[in-house]
C-alpha positions in Angstrom: 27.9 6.1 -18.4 29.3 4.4 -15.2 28.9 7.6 -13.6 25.5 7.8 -14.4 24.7 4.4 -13.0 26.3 4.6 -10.0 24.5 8.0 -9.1 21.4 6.6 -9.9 22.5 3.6 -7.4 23.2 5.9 -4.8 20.1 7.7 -4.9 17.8 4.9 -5.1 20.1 3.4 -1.9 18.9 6.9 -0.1 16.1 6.7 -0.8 15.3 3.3 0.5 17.5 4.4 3.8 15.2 7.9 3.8 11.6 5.5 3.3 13.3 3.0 6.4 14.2 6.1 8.4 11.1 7.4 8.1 9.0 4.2 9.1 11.0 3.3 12.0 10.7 6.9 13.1 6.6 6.5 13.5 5.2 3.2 11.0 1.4 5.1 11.9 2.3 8.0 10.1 1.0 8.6 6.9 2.9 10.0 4.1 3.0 12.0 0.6 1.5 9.2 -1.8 -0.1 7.2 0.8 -4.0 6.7 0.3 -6.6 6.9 3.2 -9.6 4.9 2.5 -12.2 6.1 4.7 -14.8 3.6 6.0 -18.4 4.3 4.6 -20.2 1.6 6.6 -22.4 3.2 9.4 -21.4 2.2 13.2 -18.2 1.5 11.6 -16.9 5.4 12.7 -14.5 4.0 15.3 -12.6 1.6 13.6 -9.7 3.4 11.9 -9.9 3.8 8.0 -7.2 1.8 6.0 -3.8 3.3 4.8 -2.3 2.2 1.5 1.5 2.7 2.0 1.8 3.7 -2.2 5.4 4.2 -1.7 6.2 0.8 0.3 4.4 -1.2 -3.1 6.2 1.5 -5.5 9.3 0.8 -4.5 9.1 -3.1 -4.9 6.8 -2.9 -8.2 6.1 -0.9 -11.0 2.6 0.6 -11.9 1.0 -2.3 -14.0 1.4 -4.9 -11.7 -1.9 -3.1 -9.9 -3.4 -0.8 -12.2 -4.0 -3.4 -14.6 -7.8 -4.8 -15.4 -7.2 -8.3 -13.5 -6.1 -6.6 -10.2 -8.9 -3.5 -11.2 -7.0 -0.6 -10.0 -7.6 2.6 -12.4 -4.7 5.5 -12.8 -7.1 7.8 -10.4 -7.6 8.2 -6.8 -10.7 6.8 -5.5 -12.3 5.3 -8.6 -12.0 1.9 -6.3 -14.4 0.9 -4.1 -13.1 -1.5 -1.9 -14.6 -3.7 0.6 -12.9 -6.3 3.0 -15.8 -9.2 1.3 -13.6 -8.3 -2.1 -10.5 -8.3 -0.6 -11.9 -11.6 1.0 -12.8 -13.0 -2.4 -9.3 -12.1 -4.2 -10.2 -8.6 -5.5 -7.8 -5.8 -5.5 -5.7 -6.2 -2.2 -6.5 -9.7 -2.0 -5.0 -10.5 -5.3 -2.0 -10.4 -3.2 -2.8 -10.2 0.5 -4.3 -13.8 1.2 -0.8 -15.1 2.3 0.9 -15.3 -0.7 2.8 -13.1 -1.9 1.9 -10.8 0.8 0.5 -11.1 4.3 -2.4 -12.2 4.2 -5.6 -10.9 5.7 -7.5 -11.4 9.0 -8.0 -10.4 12.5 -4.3 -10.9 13.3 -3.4 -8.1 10.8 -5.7 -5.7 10.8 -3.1 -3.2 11.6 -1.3 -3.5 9.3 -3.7 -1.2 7.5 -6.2 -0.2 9.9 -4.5 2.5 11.6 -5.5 5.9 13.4 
């Protein structure tokens, strides 16, 4: 039993050193699990689209906390439509990303998803 519990420590400690490795490496790199929302809004085509880092929330929460009917995040890729007015209002990202508990959202840190 306590070698069972100490493997699973040490993979889930490389893991988290292989996710850092890999975001200090290049943080605009998009990896496995990550989802690109691409912008639908015409004249919008040179803004980059967003990049949900699926891994980086996985690791700190389990499933439910977003796929849940209050946050409104289904089990299947794209069933979201997602604008920054319901981010804006505290729907989906902005459940979270309006400064608590995350960072929250405005011209300052667009980046932080917006990226090429």
């Amino acid at each position: 039993m306590k070698m069972m519990k100490a493997m699973k420590t040490m993979l889930l400690w490389l893991l988290a050193a292989f996710m850092l490795c890999g975001l200090a490496w290049n943080a605009q790199a998009e990896v496995l699990g990550d989802v690109r929302f691409e912008r639908k809004t015409k004249g919008d085509e040179d803004f980059p689209p967003a990049i949900f880092s699926h891994w980086n929330h996985r690791v700190k929460f389990k499933c439910y906390v977003c796929h849940n009917k209050t946050v409104g995040f289904e089990m299947k890729a794209g069933s979201a439509q997602i604008t920054m007015a319901l981010i804006e209002n505290k729907q989906y990202c902005g459940v979270c990303h309006q400064g608590q508990p995350a960072f929250g959202v405005g011209f300052e840190s667009c980046s932080r998803c917006h990226r090429k």
